[in-house]
C-alpha positions as CSV (number, residue, x, y, z in Angstrom):
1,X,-39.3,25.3,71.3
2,X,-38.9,24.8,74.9
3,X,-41.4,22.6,76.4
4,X,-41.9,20.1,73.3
5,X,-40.6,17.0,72.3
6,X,-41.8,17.0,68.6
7,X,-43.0,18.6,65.9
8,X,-45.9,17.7,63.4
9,X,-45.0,19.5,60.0
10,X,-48.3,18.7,57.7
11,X,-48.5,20.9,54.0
12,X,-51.3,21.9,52.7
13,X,-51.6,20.5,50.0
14,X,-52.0,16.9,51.9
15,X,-54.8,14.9,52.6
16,X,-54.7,12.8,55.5
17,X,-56.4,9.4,55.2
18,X,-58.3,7.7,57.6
19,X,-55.0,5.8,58.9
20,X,-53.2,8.8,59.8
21,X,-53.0,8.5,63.8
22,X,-50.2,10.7,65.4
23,X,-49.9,9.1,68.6
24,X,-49.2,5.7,66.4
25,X,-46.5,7.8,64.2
26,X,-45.2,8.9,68.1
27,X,-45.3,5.3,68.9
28,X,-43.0,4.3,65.7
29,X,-40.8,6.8,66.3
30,X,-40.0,5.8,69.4
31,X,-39.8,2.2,69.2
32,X,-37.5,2.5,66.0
33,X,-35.4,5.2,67.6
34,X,-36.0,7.8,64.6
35,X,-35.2,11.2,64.7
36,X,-37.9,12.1,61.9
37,X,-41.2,10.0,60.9
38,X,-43.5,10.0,58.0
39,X,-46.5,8.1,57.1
40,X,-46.1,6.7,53.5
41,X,-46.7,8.8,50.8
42,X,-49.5,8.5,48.1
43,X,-50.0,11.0,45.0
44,X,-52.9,12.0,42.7
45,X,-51.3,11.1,39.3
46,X,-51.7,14.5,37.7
47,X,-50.9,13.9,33.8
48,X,-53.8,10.9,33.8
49,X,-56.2,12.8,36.7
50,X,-56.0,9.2,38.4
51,X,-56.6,9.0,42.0
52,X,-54.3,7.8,44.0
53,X,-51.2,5.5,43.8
54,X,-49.1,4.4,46.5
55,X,-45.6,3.3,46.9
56,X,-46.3,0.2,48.5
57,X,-45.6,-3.5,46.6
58,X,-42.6,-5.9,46.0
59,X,-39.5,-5.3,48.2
60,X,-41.4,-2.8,51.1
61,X,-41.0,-4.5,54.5
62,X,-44.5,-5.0,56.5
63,X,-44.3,-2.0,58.9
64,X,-41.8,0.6,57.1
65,X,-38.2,1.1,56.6
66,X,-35.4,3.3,57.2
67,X,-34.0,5.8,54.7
68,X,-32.0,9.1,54.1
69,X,-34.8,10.5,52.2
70,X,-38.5,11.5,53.3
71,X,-40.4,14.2,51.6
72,X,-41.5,17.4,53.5
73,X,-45.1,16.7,53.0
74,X,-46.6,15.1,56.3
75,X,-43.5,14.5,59.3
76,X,-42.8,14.4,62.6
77,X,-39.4,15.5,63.6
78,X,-37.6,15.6,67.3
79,X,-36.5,18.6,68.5
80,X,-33.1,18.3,67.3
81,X,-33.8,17.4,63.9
82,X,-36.6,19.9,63.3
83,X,-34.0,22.5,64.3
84,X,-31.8,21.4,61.8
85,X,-34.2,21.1,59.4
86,X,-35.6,24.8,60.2
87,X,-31.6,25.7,59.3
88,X,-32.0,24.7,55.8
89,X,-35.0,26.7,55.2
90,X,-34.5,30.5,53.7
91,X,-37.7,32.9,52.9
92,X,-35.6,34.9,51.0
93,X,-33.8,32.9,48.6
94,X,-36.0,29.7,48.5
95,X,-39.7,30.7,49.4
96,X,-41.2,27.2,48.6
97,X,-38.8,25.2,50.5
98,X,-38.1,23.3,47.4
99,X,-35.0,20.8,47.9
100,X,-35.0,21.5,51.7
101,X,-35.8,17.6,52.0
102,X,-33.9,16.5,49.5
103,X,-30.5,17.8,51.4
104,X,-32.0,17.4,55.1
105,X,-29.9,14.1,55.5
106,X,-26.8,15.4,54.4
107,X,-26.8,18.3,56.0
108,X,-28.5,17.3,59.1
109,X,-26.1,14.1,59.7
110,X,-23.5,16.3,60.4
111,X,-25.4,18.4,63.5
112,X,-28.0,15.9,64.6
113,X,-26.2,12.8,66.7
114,X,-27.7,9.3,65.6
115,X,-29.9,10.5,62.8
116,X,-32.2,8.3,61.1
117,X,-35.3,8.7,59.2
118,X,-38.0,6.4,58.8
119,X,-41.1,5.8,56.3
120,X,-44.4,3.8,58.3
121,X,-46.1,1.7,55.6
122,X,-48.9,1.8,58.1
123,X,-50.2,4.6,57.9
124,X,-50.6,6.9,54.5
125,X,-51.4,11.0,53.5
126,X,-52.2,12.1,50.0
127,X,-50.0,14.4,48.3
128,X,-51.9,16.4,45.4
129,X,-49.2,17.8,43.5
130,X,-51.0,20.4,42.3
131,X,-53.5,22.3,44.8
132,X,-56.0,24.5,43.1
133,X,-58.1,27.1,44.3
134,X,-61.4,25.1,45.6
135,X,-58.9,21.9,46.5
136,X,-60.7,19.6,45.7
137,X,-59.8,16.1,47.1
138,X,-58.8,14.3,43.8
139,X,-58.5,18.0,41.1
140,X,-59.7,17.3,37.3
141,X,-57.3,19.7,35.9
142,X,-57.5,21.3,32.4
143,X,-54.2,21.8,30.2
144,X,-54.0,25.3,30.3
145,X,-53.8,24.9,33.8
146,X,-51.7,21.8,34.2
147,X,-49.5,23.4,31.9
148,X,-49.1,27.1,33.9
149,X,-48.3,24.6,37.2
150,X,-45.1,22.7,35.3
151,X,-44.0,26.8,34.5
152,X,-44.4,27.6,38.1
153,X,-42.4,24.3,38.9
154,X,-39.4,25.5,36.9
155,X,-39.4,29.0,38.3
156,X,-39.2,26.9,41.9
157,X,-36.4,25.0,40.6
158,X,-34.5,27.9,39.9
159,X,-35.1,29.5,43.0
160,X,-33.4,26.4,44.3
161,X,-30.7,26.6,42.7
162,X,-29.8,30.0,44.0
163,X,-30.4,28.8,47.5
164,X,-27.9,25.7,47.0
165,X,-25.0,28.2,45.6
166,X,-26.0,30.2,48.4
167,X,-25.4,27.5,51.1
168,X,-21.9,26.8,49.0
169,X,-20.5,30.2,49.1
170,X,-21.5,31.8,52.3
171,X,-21.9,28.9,54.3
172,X,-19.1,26.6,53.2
173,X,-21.4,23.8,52.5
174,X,-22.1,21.7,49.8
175,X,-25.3,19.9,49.8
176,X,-26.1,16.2,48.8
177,X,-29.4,14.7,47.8
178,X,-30.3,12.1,50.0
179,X,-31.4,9.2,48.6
180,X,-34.8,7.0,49.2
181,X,-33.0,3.4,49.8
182,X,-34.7,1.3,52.0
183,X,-32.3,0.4,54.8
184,X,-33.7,-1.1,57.1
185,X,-36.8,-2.2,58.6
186,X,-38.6,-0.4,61.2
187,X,-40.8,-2.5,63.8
């Protein structure tokens, strides 16, 4: 990756909203000394086919906070950390990536020096959930359909499963979840 500094990692299954400024999400970084960066992270609630809800309310700090969890949806990594992160992915045994996040602060605290993740309250992305053929922004989805996407979900989770044994056993690692507390805040 020679010649860049970062890397913008944006799913497909994201919308961005009208926040959403990547020099501002450079500028964060920066200032807060991060190694990755993510906008906050809204969902489409898709049992009730609600629009979206976001985690903001009691307790979030004006601005963001530091964690050891961010989800793979919409992030901005350094160099360093995106090539650790890029280590924990594996086609073969985990095709969707699921869990990849989950373990990324673990894993990655161990090869990345001064590692530390951040969540801006500033800016937010949509995260739908479940991303049908037409995408459209906020999905009406019927049961038959909602109901094939939890299957699909399981078969994912198993997949991940094999992946984690897989780190265990051939690469002598076992993997942690990170978890979202709010550490500190970010200015």
């Amino acid at each position: 990756m020679a010649g860049y500094s970062h890397v913008l990692v944006i799913r497909d299954n994201v919308v961005l909203d009208s926040s959403f400024d990547v020099y501002t999400l450079l500028q964060i970084m920066k200032r807060n000394h991060l190694s990755v960066v993510s906008p906050e992270i809204c969902t489409v609630d898709m049992d009730n086919n609600s629009s979206s809800i976001c985690g903001t309310g009691k307790g979030i700090e004006e601005g963001g906070y530091t964690t050891h969890y961010i989800p793979l949806l919409a992030s901005m990594y350094s160099i360093e950390a995106w090539g650790c992160q890029w280590d924990l992915f594996d086609p073969g045994l985990n095709p969707s990536g699921w869990g990849c996040d989950r373990y990324f602060y673990h894993y990655c605290s161990q090869q990345v020096q001064d590692l530390r993740l951040g969540i801006t309250t500033k800016q937010h992305v949509t995260h739908l959930s479940y991303l049908p053929k037409d995408r459209p922004s906020y999905p009406t989805i019927p049961d038959d359909e909602r109901f094939r996407w939890r299957l699909r979900q399981k078969s994912i989770k198993e997949q991940a499963k094999t992946w984690l044994e897989h780190f265990r056993s051939e690469r002598g690692v076992t993997l942690e979840r990170g978890k979202p507390d709010r550490l500190e805040s970010l200015v």
